[in-house]
FITOR-799402 format. One line per 10 residues: their letters; for each residue x, y, z of C-alpha. Coordinates in nm, 3 decimals, decimal comma, m for minus. Layout:
% residues N
a> X Y Z  ...
% end
This chain:
% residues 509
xxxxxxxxxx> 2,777 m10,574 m9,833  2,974 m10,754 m10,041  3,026 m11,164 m10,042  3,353 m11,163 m10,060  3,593 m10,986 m9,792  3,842 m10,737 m9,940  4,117 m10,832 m9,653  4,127 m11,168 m9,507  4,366 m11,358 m9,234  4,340 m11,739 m9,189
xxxxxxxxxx> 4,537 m11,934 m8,900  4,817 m11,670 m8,834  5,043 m11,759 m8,532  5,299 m11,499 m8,470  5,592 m11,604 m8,157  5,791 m11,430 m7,954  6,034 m11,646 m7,800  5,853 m11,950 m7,623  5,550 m11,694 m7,593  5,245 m11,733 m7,823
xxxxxxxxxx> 5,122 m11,369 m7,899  4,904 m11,558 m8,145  4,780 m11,903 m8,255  4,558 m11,981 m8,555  4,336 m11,645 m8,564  4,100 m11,604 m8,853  3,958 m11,243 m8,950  3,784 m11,024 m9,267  3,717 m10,733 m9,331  3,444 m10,618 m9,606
xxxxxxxxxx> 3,521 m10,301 m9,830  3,333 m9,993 m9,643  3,290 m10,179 m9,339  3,388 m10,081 m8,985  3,538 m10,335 m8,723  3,616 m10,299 m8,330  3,892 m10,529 m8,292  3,888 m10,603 m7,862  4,035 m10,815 m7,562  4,214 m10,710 m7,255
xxxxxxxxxx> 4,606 m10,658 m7,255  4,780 m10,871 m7,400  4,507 m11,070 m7,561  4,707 m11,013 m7,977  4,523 m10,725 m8,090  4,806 m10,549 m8,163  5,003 m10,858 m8,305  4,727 m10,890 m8,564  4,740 m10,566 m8,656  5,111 m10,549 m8,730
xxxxxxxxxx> 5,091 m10,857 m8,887  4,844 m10,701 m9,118  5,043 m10,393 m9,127  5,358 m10,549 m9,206  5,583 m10,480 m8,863  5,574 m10,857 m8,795  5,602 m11,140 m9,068  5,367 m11,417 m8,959  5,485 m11,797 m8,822  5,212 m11,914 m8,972
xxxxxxxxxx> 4,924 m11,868 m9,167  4,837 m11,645 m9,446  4,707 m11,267 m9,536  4,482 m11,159 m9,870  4,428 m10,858 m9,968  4,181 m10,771 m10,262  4,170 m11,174 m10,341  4,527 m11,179 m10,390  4,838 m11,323 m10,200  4,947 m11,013 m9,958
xxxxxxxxxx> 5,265 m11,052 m9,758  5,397 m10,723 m9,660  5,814 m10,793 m9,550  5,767 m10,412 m9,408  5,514 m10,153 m9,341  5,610 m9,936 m9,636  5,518 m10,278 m9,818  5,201 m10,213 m9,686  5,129 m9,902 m9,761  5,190 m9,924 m10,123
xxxxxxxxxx> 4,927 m10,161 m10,132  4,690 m9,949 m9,986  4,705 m10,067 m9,586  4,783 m9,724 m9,355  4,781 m9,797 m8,964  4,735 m9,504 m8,681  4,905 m9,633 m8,353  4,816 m9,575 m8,023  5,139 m9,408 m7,962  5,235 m9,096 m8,193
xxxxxxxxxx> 5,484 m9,236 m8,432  5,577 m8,978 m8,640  5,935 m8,803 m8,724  5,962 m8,544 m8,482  6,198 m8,343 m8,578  6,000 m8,271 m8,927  5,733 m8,016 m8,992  5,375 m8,146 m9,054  5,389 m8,065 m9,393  5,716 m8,290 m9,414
xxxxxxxxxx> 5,553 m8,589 m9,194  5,247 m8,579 m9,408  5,433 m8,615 m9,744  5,693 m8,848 m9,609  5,741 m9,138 m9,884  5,553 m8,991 m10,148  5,666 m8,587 m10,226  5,606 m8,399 m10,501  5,869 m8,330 m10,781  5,909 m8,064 m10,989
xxxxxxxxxx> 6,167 m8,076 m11,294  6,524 m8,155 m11,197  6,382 m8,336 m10,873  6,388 m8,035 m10,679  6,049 m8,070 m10,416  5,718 m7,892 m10,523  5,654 m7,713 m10,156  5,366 m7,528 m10,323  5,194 m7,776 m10,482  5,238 m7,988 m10,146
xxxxxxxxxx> 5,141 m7,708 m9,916  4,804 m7,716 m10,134  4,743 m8,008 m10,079  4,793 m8,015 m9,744  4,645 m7,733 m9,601  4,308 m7,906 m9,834  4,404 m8,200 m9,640  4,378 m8,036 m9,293  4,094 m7,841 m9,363  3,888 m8,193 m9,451
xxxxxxxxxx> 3,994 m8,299 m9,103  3,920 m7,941 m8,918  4,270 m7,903 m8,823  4,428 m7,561 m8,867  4,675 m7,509 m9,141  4,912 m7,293 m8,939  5,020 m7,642 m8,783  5,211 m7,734 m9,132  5,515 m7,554 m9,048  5,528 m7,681 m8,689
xxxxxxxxxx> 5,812 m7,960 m8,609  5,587 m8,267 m8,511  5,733 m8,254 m8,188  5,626 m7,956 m8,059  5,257 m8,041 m8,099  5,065 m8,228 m7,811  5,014 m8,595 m7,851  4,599 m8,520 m7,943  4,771 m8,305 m8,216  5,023 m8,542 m8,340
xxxxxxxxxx> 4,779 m8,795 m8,352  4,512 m8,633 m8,577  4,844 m8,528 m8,812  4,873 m8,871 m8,834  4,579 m8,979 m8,983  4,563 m8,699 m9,199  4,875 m8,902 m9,367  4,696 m9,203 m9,347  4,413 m9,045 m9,550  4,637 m8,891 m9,794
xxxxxxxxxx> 4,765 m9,197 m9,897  4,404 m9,325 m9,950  4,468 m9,648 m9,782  4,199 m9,956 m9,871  4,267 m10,063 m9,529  4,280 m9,831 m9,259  4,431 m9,958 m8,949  4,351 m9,737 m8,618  4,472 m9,864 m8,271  4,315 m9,658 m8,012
xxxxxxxxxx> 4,264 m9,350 m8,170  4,040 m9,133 m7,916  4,284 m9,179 m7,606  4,438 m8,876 m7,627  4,153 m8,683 m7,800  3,885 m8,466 m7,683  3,532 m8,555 m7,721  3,514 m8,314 m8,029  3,819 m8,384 m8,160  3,654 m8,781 m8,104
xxxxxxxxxx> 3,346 m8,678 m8,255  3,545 m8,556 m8,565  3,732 m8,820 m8,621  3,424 m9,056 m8,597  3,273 m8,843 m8,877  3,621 m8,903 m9,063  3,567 m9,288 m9,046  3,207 m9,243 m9,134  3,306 m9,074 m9,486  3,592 m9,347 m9,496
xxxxxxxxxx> 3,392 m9,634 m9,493  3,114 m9,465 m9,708  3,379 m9,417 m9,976  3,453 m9,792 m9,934  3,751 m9,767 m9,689  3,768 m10,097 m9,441  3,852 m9,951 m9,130  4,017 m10,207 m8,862  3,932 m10,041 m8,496  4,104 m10,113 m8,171
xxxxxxxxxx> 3,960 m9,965 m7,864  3,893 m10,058 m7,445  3,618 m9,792 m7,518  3,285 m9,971 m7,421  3,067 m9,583 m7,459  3,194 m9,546 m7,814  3,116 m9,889 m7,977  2,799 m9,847 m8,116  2,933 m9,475 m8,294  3,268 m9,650 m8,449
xxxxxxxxxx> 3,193 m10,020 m8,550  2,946 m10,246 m8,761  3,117 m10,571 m8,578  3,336 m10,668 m8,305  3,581 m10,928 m8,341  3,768 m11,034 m7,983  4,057 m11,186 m7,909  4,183 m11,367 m7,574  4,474 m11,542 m7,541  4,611 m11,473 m7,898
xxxxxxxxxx> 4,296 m11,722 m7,996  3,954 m11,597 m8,200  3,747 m11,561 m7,870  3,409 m11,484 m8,091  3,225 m11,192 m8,319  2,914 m11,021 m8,298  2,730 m10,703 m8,428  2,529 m10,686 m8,104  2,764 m10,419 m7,872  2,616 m10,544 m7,544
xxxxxxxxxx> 2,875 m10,500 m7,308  2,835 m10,751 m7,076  2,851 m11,025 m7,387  3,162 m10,854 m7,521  3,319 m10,873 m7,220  3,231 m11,211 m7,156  3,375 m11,296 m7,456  3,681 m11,111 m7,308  3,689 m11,311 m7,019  3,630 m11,025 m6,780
xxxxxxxxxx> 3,306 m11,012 m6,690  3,314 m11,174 m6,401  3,589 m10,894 m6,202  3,439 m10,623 m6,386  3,125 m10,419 m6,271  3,040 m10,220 m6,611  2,768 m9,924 m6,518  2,484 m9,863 m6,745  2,720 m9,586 m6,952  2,994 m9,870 m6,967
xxxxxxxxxx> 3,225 m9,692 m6,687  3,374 m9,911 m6,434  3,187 m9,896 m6,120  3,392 m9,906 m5,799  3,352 m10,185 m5,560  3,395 m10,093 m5,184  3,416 m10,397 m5,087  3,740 m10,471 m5,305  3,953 m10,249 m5,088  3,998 m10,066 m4,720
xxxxxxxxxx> 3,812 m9,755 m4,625  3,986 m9,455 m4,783  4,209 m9,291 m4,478  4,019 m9,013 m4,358  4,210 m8,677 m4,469  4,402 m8,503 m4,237  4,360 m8,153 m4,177  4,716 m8,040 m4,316  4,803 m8,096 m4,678  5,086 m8,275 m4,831
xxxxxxxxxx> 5,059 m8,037 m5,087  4,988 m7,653 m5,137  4,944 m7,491 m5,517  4,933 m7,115 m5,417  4,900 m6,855 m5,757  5,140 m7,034 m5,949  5,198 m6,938 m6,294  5,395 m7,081 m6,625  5,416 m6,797 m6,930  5,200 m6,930 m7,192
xxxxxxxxxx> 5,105 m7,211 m7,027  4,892 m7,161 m6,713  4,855 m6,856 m6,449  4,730 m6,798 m6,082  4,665 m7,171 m6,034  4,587 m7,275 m5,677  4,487 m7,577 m5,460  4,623 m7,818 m5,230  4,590 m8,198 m5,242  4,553 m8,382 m4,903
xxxxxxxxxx> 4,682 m8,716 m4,732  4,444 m9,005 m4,766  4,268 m8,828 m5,039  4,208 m8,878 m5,488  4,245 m8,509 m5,592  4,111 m8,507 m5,960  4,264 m8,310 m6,220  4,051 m8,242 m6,543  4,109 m8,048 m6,887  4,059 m8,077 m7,206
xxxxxxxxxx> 4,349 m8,042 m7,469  4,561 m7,758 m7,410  4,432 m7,653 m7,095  4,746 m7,714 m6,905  4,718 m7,997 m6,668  4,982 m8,181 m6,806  5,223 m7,872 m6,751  5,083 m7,777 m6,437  5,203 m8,164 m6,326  5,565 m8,114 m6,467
xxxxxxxxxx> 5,605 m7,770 m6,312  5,555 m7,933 m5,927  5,803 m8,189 m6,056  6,021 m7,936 m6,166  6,032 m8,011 m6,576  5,842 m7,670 m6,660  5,956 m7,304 m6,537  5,762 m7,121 m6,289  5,731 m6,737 m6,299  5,519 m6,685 m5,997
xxxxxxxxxx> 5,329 m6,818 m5,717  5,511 m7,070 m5,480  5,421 m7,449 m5,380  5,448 m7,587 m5,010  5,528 m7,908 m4,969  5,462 m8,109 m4,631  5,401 m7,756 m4,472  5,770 m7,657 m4,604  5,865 m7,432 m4,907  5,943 m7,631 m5,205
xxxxxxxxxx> 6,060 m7,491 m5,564  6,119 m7,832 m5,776  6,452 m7,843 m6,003  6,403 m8,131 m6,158  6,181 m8,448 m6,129  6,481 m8,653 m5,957  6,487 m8,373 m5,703  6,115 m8,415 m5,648  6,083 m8,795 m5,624  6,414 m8,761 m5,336
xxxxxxxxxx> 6,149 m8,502 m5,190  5,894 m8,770 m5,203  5,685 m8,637 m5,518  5,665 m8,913 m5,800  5,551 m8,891 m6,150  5,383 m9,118 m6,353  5,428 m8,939 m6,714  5,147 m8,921 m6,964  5,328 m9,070 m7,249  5,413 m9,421 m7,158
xxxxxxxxxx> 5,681 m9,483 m7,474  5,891 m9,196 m7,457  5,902 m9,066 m7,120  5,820 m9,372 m6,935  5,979 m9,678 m7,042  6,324 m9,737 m7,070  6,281 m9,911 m7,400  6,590 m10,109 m7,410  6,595 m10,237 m7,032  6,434 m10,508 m6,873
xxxxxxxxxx> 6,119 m10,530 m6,726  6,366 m10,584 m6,353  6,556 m10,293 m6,486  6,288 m10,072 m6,536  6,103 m10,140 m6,201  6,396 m10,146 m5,991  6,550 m9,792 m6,226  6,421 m9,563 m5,921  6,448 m9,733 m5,593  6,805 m9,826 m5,639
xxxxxxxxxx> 6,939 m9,618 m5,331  6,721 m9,812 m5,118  6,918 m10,119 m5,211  7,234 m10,014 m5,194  7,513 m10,015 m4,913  7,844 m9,811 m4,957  7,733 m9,704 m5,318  7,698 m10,036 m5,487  7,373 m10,203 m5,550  7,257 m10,508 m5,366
xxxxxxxxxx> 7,189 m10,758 m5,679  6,974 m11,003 m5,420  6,785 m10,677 m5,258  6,694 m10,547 m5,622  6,596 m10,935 m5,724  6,371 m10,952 m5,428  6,279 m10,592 m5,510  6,134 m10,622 m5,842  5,996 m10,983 m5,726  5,787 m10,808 m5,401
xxxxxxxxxx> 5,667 m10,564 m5,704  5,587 m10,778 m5,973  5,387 m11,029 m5,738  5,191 m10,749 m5,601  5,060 m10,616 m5,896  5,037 m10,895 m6,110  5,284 m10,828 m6,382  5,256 m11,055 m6,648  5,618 m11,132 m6,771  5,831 m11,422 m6,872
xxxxxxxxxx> 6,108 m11,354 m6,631  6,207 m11,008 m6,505  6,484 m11,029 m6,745  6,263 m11,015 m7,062  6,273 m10,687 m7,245  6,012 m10,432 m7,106  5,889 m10,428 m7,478  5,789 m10,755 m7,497  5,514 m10,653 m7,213  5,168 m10,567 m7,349
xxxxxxxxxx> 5,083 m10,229 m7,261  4,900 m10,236 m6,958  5,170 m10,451 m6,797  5,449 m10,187 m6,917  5,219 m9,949 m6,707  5,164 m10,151 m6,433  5,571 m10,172 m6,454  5,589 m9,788 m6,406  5,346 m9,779 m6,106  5,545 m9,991 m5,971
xxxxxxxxxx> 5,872 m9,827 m5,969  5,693 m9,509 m5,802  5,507 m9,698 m5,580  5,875 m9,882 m5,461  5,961 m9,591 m5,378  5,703 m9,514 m5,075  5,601 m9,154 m5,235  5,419 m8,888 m4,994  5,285 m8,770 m5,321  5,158 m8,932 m5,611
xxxxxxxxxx> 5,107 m8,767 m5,951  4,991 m9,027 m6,174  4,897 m8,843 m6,553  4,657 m9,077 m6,749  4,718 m9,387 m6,562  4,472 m9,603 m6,753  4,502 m9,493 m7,097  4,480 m9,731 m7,364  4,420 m10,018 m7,138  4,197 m10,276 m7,116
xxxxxxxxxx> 3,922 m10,320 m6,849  4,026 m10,584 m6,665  4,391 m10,403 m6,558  4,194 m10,107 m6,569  3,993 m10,189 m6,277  4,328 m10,340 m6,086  4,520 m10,014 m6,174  4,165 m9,819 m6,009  4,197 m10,060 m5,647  4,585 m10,008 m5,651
xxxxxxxxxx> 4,521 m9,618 m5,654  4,254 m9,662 m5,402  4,458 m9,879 m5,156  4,758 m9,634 m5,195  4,550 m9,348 m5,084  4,358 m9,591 m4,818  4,776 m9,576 m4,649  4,725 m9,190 m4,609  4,930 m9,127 m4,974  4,809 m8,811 m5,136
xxxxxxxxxx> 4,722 m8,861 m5,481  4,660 m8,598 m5,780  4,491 m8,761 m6,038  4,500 m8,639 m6,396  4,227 m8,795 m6,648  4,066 m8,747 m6,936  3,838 m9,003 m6,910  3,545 m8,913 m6,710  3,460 m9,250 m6,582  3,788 m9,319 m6,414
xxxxxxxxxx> 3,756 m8,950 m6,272  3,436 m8,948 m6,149  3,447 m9,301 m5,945  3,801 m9,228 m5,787  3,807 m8,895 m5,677  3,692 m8,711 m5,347  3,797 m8,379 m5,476  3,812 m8,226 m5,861  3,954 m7,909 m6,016  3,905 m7,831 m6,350
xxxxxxxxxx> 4,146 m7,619 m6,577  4,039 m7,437 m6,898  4,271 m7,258 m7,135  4,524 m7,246 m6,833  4,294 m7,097 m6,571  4,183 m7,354 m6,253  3,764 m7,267 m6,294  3,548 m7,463 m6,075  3,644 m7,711 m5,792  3,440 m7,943 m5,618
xxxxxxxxxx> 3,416 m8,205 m5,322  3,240 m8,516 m5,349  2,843 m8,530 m5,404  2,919 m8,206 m5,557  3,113 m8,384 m5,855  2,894 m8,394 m6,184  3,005 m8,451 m6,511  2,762 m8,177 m6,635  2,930 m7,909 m6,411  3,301 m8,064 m6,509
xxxxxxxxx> 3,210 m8,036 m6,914  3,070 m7,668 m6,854  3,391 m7,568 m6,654  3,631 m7,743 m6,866  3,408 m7,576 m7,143  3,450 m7,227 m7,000  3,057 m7,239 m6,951  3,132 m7,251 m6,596  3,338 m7,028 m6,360
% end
């Protein structure tokens, strides 16, 4: 490998306020070589990233690129010269088609101006076909695509503009593990052809597939580097290793000892699923989910689990079957209805259907609970203060004040925010979709005992996860959905992740 580092950063300190998201890092980056950037929540990854990408302008310090002075003012800045980042959270223009999002910023002219769509659609559909990715998906509005799908669109662009620097921030969170495994042989041929590739993952089973080094950050400070991915050094590095149990295939191991037996389940369910059906979606899906109890919910991409969760909440139609809830007939309207009913939702898309970007973090928490502070219709400003302060304290939210803006919050503490505006309001029912995604260990584990501890109170939980891990240490009971059909389910010992991959496979029925 080369000497000297195509992209380097030296002492940047980046402020928000009178917090420090950063103070004096240093990093490089050689041409062709691949880089795990880690640290738990909050610990400036993503600072130095946008720094580097242009969507913050540094305090201090200074950036290189290619030996020269680099200083994007904006992230187009960047791109021109040649740095393309991937975020965690699908950031493309939904209301476009593919072929528009992948083309956006640098479309082909014919004479006159007028837009060469052939030429474009050429390239494209080459473009897609490099990646695996079906070229029927160009004339789709980005919207309408799953996240996993929006996401791989996205680095399609990224590779079209054959960035020097490729910037991915938690890439595989919403993937498969083939559509995982592609994209790992994407940054393979990346870094062959002499892309640097800048990595940000929690991930601990895919380090040794996606990085040459791992640079960690704690506390917006360099926290050390290594090309050795022992976990238990990382994460020492990390700070964590001494509340974190890793297991020998880096999942987090539970810890009985951390909370209260689990309430033994009671023989009627909070919950019955009886033959329901969605058009399209899913058909003649049934089970029930009990008091006291983790029910797991597992899929891969497309199989419906998400939509199975928003038709009980009432966001998705329902053309047949029927759902009981608390031994009474329930058809959902909407997903107010269902949390007054007791049902509460904990979306799987954290920016755009969890967060109400422009509150407060007090705002946010308090957004669902309001009646219970309230007398004669007006809201109790001490009962919501002592509200959001019972909340916050319980499960360690880490915010300025309860004023600051909810997007100042790293974000595992914008998710711990969410829990706890379902958990204020004393559910019967629990539906929490990917409640750990892109977050780091350490809340990780604290999300995992909060989940456990609610069902330990006799709440009945329905777990959706992709990440087998987190389903295979918290649940007592798992059903597994492929292509929109429920095909295997299975109580404790009898919980494998052989026989969940074969059902979620179809292998299995």
């Amino acid at each position: 490998m080369q000497s000297t580092p195509l992209l380097t950063a030296r002492g940047l300190t980046k402020r928000f306020g009178a917090t420090k998201a950063l103070t004096g890092v240093d990093f490089d980056i050689h041409a062709g070589e691949r880089v795990a950037i880690m640290g738990e929540n909050g610990a400036g990854k993503s600072t130095l990233m946008k720094l580097i990408a242009g969507v913050y302008t540094p305090d201090a310090g200074s950036l290189t690129l290619g030996g020269d002075a680099y200083a994007p003012a904006t992230p187009t800045d960047a791109i021109r010269a040649g740095v393309s980042t991937v975020y965690q959270e699908p950031s493309g223009f939904s209301h476009l088609t593919v072929l528009e999002n992948l083309f956006m910023g640098r479309q082909t002219t014919r004479a006159l101006g007028w837009l060469d769509k052939k030429s474009m659609g050429r390239e494209a559909g080459e473009l897609l076909a490099r990646l695996q990715l079906p070229t029927r998906l160009l004339k789709r509005r980005m919207g309408d695509l799953s996240l996993a799908d929006q996401q791989q669109v996205l680095i399609a662009r990224a590779v079209a503009n054959e960035a020097r620097v490729l910037i991915l921030d938690e890439p595989t969170s919403i993937l498969t593990d083939t559509e995982s495994e592609r994209l790992f042989q994407l940054v393979d041929q990346l870094s062959a052809a002499g892309t640097a590739v800048c990595y940000i993952t929690h991930r601990f089973d895919e380090l040794e597939r996606v990085a040459d080094r791992f640079v960690v950050l704690r506390d917006g400070q360099n926290s050390g580097e290594t090309d050795d991915p022992d976990r238990e050094g990382l994460l020492r590095m990390m700070g964590s290793v001494s509340s974190v149990e890793v297991g020998a295939d880096g999942g987090l191991v539970a810890t009985p000892d951390d909370v209260a037996d689990a309430a033994a389940p009671t023989s009627a369910p909070v919950l019955v699923v009886d033959a329901l059906s969605s058009e399209g979606i899913f058909r003649d899906i049934s089970f029930a989910v009990r008091p006291g109890q983790i029910t797991g919910l597992y899929g891969l991409v497309g199989a419906g689990r998400s939509e199975l969760a928003l038709a009980i909440c009432g966001e998705l139609p329902i053309d047949a079957g029927s759902i009981a809830f608390q031994g009474k007939p329930y058809r959902p309207h909407s997903s107010r209805t269902a949390l007054e009913q007791g049902i509460a939702y904990l979306p799987e898309d954290r920016k755009t259907q969890g967060i109400f970007p422009h509150l407060s973090v007090g705002d946010n928490l308090s957004a669902a609970a309001l009646r219970g502070v309230s007398r004669a219709g007006f809201v109790s400003t001490a009962g919501e203060r002592d509200l959001v302060a019972t909340w916050m304290d319980r499960l360690s939210i880490k915010a300025e004040t309860p004023a600051s803006p909810i997007t100042s919050l790293s974000g595992g503490n914008q998710q711990k925010v969410l829990l706890a505006r379902l958990m204020a309001t004393n559910p019967q029912l629990l539906i929490l979709d990917e409640p750990t995604r892109g977050i780091d260990v350490g809340t990780k584990r604290e999300i995992h005992r909060r989940i456990r501890e609610l069902a330990a109170t006799g709440i009945a939980v329905l777990l959706i996860s992709s990440e087998m891990a987190e389903l295979l240490e918290l649940s007592d009971t798992v059903h597994v959905l492929h292509e929109g059909r429920l095909t295997w389910s299975a109580v404790g010992s009898e919980i494998t992740e052989t026989a969940i991959l074969r059902a979620a496979t179809g292998a299995a029925a």
